[in-house]
C-alpha positions as CSV (number, residue, x, y, z in Angstrom):
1,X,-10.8,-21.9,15.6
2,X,-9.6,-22.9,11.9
3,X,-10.9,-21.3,9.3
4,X,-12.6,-23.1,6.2
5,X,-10.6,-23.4,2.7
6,X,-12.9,-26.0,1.3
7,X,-13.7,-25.9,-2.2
8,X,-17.7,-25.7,-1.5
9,X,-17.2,-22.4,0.3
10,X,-15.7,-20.9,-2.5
11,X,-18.1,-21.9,-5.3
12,X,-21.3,-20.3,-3.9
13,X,-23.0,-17.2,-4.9
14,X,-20.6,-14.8,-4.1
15,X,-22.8,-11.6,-3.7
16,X,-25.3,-13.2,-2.2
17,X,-22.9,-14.2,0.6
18,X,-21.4,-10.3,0.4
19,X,-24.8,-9.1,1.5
20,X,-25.2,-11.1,3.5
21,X,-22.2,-9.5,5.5
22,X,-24.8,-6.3,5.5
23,X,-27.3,-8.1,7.2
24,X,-24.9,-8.5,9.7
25,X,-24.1,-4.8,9.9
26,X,-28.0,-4.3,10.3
27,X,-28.5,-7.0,13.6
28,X,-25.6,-4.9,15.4
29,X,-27.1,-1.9,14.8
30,X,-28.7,0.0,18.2
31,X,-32.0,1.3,18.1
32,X,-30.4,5.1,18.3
33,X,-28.6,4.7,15.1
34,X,-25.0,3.7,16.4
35,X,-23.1,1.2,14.6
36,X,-20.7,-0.5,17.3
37,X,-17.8,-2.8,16.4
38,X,-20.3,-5.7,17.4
39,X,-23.1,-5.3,20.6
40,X,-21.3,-4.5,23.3
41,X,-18.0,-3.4,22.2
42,X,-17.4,0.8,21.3
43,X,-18.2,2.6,18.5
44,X,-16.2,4.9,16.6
45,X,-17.1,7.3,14.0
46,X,-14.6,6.3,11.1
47,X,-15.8,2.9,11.4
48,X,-19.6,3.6,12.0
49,X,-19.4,5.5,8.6
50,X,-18.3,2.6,7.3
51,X,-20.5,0.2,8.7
52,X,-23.4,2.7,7.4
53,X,-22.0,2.8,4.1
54,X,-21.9,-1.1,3.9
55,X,-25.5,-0.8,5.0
56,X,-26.3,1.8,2.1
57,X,-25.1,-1.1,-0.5
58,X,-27.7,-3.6,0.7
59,X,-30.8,-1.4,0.4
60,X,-31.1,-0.5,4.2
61,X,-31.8,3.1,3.9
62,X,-33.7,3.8,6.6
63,X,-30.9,2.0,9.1
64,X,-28.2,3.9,7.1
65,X,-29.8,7.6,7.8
66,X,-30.3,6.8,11.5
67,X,-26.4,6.3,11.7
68,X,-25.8,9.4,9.6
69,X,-28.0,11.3,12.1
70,X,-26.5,9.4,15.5
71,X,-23.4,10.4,14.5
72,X,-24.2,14.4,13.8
73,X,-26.3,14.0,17.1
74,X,-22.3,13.2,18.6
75,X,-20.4,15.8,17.7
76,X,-18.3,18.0,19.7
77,X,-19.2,21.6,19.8
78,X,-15.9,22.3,17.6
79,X,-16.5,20.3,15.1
80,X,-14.9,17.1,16.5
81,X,-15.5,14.1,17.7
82,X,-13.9,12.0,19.8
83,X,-12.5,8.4,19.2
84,X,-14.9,6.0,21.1
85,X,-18.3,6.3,22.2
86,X,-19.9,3.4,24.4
87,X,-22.1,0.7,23.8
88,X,-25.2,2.6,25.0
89,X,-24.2,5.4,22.6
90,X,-23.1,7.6,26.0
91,X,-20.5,8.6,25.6
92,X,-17.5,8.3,28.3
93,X,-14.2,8.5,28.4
94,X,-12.2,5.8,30.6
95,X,-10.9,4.4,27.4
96,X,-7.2,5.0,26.4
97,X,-7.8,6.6,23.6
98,X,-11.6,8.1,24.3
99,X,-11.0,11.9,24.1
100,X,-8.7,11.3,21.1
101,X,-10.2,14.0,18.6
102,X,-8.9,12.7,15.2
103,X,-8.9,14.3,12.3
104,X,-10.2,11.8,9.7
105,X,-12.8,10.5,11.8
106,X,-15.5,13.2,12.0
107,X,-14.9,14.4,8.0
108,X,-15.3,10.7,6.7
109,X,-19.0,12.2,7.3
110,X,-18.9,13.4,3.9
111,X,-17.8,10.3,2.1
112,X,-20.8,9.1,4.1
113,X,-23.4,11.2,3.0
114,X,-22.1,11.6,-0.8
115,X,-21.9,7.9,-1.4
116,X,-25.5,7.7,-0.1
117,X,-26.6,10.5,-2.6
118,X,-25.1,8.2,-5.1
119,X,-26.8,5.1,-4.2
120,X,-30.6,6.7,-3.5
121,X,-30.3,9.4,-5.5
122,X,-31.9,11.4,-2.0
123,X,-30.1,14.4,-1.4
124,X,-32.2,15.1,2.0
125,X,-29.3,13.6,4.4
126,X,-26.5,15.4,2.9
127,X,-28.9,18.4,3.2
128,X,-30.0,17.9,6.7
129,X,-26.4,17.1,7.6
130,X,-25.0,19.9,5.7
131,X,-24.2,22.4,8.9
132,X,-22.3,18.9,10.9
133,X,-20.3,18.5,7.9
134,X,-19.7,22.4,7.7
135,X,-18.8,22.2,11.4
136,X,-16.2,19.3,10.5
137,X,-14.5,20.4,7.9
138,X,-13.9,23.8,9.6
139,X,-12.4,21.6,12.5
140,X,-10.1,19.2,10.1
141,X,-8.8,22.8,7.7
142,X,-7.7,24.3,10.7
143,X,-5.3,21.6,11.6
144,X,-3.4,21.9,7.7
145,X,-0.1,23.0,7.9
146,X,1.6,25.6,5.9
147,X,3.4,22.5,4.0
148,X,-0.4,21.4,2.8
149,X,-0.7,17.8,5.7
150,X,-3.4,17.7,7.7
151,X,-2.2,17.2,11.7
152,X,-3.4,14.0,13.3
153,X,-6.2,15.5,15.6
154,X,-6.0,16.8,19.4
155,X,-5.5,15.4,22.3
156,X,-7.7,14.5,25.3
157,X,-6.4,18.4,26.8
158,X,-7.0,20.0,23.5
159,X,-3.5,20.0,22.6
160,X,-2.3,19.8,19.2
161,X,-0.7,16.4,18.1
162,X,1.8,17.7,16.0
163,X,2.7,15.2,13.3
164,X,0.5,13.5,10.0
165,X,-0.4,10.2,8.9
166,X,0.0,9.3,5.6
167,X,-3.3,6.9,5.8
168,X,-5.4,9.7,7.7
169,X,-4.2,12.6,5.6
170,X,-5.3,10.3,2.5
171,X,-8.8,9.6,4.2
172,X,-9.3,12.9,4.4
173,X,-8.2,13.5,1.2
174,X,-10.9,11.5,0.0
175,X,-13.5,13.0,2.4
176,X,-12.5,16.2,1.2
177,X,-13.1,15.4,-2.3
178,X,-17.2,13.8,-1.4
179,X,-17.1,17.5,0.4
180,X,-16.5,19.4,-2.2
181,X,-18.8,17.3,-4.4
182,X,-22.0,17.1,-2.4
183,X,-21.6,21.6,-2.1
184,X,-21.7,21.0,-6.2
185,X,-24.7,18.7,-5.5
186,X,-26.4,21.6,-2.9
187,X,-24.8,24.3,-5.0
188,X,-22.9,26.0,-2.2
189,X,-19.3,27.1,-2.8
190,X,-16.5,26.5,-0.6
191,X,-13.4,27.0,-2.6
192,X,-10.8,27.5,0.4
193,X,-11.8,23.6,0.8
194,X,-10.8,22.9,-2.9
195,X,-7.7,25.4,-2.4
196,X,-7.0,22.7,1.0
197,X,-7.8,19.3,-1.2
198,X,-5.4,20.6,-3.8
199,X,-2.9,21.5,-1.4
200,X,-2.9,17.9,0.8
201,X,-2.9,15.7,-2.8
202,X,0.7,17.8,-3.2
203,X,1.6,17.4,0.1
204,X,0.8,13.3,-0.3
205,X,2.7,13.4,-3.5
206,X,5.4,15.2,-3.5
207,X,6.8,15.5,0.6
208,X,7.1,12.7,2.6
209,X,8.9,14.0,5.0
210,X,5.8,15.9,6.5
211,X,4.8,12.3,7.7
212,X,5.8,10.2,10.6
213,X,8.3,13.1,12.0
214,X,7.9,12.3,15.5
215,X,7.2,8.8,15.9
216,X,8.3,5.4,14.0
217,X,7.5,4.9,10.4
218,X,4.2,3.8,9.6
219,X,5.4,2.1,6.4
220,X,5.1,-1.4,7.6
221,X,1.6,-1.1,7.6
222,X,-0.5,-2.0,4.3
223,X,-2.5,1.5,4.8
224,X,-0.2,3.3,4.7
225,X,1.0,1.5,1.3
226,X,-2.0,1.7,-0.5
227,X,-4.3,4.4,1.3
228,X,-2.8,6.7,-1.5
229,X,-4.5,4.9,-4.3
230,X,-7.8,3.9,-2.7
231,X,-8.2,7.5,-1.9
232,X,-7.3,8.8,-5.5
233,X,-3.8,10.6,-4.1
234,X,-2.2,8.3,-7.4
235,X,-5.2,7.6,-9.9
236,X,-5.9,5.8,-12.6
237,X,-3.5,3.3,-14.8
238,X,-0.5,5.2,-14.0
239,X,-0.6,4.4,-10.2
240,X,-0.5,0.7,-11.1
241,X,3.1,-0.4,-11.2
242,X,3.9,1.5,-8.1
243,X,0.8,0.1,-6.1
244,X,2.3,-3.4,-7.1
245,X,6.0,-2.5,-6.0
246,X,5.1,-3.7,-2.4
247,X,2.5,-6.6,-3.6
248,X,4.9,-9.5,-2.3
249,X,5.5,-7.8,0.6
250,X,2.4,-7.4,2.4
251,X,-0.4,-10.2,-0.1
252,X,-0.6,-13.7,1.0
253,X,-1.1,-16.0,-2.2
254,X,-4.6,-17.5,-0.9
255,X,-5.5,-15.7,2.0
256,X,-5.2,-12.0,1.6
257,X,-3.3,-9.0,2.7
258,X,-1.3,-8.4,6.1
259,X,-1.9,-5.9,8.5
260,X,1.6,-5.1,8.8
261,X,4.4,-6.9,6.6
262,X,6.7,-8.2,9.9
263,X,3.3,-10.4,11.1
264,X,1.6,-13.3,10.0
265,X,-1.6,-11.7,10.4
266,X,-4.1,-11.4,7.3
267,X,-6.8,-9.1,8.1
268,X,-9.8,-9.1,5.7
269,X,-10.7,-5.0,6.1
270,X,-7.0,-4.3,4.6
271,X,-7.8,-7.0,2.4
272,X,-11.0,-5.2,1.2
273,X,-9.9,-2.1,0.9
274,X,-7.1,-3.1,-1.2
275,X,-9.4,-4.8,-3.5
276,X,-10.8,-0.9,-3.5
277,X,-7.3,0.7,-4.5
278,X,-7.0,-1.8,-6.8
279,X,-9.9,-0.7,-8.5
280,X,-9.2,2.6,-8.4
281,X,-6.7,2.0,-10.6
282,X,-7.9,-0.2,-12.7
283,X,-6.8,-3.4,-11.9
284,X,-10.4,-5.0,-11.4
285,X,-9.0,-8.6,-12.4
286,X,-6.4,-8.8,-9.5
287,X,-9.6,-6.9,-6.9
288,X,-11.7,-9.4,-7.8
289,X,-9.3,-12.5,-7.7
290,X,-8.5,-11.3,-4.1
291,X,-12.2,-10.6,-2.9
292,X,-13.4,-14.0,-3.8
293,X,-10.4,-15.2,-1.3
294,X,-12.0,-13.5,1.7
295,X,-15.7,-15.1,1.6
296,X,-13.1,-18.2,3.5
297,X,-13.7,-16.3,6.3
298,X,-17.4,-15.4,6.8
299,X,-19.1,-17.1,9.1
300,X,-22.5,-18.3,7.5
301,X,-24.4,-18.4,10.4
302,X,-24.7,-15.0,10.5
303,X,-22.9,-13.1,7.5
304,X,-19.9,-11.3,9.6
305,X,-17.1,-11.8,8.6
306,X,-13.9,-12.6,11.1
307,X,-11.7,-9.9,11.8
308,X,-8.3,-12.1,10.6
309,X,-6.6,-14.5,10.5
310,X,-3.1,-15.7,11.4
311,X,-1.6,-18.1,9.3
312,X,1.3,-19.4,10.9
313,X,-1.1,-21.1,13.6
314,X,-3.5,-21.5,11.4
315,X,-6.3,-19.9,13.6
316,X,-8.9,-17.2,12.9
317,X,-7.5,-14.0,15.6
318,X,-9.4,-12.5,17.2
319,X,-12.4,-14.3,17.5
320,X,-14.8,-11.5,16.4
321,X,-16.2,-10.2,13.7
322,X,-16.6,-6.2,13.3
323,X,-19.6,-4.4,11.4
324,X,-16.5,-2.6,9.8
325,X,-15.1,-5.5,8.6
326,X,-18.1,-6.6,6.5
327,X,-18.9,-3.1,5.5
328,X,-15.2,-3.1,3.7
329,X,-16.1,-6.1,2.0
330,X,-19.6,-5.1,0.9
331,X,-18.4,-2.1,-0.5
332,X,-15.5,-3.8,-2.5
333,X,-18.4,-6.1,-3.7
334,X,-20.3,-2.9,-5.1
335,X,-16.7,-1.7,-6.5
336,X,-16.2,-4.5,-8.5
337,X,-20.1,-5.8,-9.6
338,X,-22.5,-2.5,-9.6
339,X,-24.5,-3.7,-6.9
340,X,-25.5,0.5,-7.1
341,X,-25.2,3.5,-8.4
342,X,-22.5,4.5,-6.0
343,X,-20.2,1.4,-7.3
344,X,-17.6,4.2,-8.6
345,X,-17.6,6.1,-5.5
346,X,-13.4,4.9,-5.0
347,X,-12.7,5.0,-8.9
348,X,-14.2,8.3,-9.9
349,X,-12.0,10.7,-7.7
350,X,-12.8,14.5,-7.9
351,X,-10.0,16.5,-9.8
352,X,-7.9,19.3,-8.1
């Protein structure tokens, strides 16, 4: 399947064509709440925070508390949870990865729940939710080294995985920092969490070396190049000639980023969220140049939006499109044109 470069596609409304991407999200939502990749495939809970988030943007409240409240409904008795959960919202575990408990996955909760406070202006979620998230962070703090980087998660025997990502440990990061805002919001202190937000932003900074020590460099992926900004690791103007040192190396004049730098693969979630780091540090012009590139690949019919695309052949790959996927591109929509309230929630990061 080719995808379509023609002019028309490219001149329509382009935030009435973003949303519709959130309609999307909404018609592969289960009844329960759980936000799968599309009906039938898993679920995971970074992505079905995501998805929910993109659904926050569009005005589907309702839809985006029932996710909020599938996902606490999930959780693992310490905190955790694990990697993939099944169609049917069962949970089960012949899956490679299945018992995976990683760290960034259950604490994106809070980005979650703060970013709908933004957009509604209801704190009852984050309030109802408030003991989950408690539960979450207390399972992602105890997995920070002495050095300040959060450890990738456990295993499916409990074990620890003993070495950090830079783009998890800049999730979190984020997370951390929607954490510490939504106690402000319910007026509850938790300053060991501040004390451990403070301490991973150094750890991002300032030692690399606490990342990718027992496995191969992560570097030739694009999150790992510009996680740091999206997340507010490196704010604000100052971040913006480094973010750009890798520009040609991973951005495809036209079509968007790559998913890694040694594949002709453009995938339009990277491509989103680097829109998002852009933002974040102020470079709005270039987001929005490179959002209005990736409406090529939503597929009117519906509003998703196909996964990626490799250029070389010419050929969209793989042929599905992943509530995740829109939901990155909603929410670089709200970045960049204040569709809500939230529209700041990856430019306003909260200080150390």
């Amino acid at each position: 399947m080719s995808v379509n470069h023609s002019p028309s596609t490219r001149n329509k409304s382009l935030l009435g064509r973003v949303l519709a991407g959130a309609d999307y999200i909404a018609s592969q939502q289960l009844e329960n709440g759980c936000i799968p990749w599309f009906r039938g495939q898993i679920a995971d809970p970074w992505d079905h925070v995501e998805a929910a988030m993109g659904l926050t943007v569009a005005g589907f409240h309702e839809q985006a508390k029932r996710a909020y409240h599938w996902l606490a409904e999930q959780q693992n008795d310490d905190g955790s949870w694990y990697s993939e959960y099944g169609q049917r919202a069962d949970s089960y575990h012949d899956l490679p990865d299945a018992e995976l408990k990683q760290a960034h996955h259950g604490i994106y909760l809070a980005t979650g729940l703060w970013h709908f406070y933004l957009a509604t202006k209801d704190l009852s979620p984050g309030r109802q939710l408030w003991p989950c998230l408690e539960r979450a962070a207390h399972f992602v703090l105890a997995l920070q080294t002495e050095h300040g980087d959060i450890l990738w998660g456990k295993d499916g025997n409990n074990q620890l995985l003993d070495d950090s990502l830079i783009t998890a440990c800049s999730a979190i990061y984020k997370s951390l920092g929607c954490a510490l805002n939504l106690c402000d919001a319910l007026r509850i202190r938790r300053p060991n969490w501040q004390c451990a937000y403070k301490k991973l932003g150094h750890a991002l900074r300032q030692k690399p070396e606490r990342f990718d020590r027992s496995w191969a460099s992560k570097q030739r992926y694009a999150m790992d190049w510009f996680y740091p900004y999206l997340s507010g690791v490196h704010a604000g103007s100052p971040g913006q000639q480094s973010l750009l040192q890798r520009w040609q190396e991973f951005v495809v004049p036209n079509l968007g980023c790559l998913c890694v730098n040694d594949h002709p693969w453009v995938t339009v979630a990277e491509s989103a969220e680097l829109c998002l780091a852009l933002a974040s540090v102020g470079m709005q012009d270039k987001a929005t140049e490179l959002l209005g590139q990736l409406l090529q690949y939503q597929d009117e019919s519906d509003g998703g939006f196909w996964t990626g695309y490799v250029h070389s052949d010419e050929a969209l790959w793989p042929e599905e499109k992943t509530t995740w996927t829109a939901a990155a591109v909603v929410l670089a929509a709200d970045s960049l044109y204040r569709i809500t309230p939230a529209a700041d929630l990856f430019i306003n990061h909260r200080p150390e």
